[in-house]
C-alpha positions as CSV (number, residue, x, y, z in Angstrom):
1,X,99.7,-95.6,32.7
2,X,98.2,-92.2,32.2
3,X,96.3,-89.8,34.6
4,X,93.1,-88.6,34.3
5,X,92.1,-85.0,35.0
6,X,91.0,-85.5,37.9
7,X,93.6,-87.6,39.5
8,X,96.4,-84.6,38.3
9,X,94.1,-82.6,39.9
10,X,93.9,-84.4,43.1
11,X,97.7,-85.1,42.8
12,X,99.0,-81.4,42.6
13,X,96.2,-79.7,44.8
14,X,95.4,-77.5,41.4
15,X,92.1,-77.3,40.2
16,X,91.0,-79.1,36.9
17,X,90.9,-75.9,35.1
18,X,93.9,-74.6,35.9
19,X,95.5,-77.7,34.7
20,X,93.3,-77.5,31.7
21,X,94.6,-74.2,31.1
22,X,97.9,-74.9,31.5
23,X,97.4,-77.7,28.5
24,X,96.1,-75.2,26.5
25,X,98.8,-72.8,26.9
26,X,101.2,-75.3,26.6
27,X,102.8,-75.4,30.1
28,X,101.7,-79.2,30.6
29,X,101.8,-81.8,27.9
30,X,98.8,-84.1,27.6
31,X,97.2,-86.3,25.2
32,X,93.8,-87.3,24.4
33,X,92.7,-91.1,25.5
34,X,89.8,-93.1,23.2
35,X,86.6,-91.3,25.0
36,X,88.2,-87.6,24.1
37,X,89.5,-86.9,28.0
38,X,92.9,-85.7,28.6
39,X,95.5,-88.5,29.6
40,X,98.6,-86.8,31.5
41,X,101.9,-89.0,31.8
42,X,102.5,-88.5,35.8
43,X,106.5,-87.8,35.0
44,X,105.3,-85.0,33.1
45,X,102.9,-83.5,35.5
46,X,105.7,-83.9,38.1
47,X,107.6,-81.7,36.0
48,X,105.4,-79.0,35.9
49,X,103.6,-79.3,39.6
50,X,104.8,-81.1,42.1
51,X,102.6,-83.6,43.7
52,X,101.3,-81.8,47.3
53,X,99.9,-84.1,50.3
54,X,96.0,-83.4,51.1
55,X,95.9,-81.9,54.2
56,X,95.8,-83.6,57.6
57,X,91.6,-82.7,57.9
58,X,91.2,-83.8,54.4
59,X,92.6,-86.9,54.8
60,X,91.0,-87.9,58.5
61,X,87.6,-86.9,56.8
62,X,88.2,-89.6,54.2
63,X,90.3,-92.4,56.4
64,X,89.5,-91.6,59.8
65,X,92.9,-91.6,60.8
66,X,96.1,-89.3,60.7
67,X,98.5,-90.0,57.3
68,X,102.2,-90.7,57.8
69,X,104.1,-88.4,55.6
70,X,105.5,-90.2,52.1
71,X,107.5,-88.6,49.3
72,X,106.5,-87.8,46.3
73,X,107.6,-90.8,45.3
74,X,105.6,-93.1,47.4
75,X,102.6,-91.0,46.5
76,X,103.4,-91.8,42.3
77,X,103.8,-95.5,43.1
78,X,100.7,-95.7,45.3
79,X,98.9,-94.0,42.0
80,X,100.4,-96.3,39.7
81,X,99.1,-99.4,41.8
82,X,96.2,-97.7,42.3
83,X,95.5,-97.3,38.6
84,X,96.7,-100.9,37.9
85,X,94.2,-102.6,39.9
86,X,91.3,-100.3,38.6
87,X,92.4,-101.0,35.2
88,X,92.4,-104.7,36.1
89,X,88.9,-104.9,37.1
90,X,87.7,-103.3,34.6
């Protein structure tokens, strides 16, 4: 299961063209999926930017309640599951 942009984005609190730059320059390996976006294995982003929490007021806005802290791990599963299901509806 692969990342998109975004979620790498959203995942290491970077901006989509910093990461985009970073591919370019060769800093952070990526591959191109079947529409032409760029697909980013999660080990490797780990690698090269680790994963950041959103901050407490970002996350209230968007749940409407405090977070309890997780690891890095625990954020990459929730991802993965996260991806699973979408990729199962679709």
């Amino acid at each position: 299961m692969m990342l998109s942009l975004r979620q790498a984005a959203e995942l290491t609190g970077k901006s989509k063209s910093t990461l985009t730059r970073a591919i370019k320059a060769g800093r952070l390996s990526a591959s191109r999926n079947a529409e032409g976006m760029f697909a980013i294995d999660p080990a490797e982003l780990a690698r090269a930017y680790p994963f950041v929490a959103p901050s407490d007021a970002e996350h209230d806005a968007h749940h409407g309640a405090p977070r309890n802290s997780e690891t890095d791990e625990a954020a990459i599963l929730r991802l993965q599951l996260s991806l699973l299901i979408d990729e199962r509806e679709r």
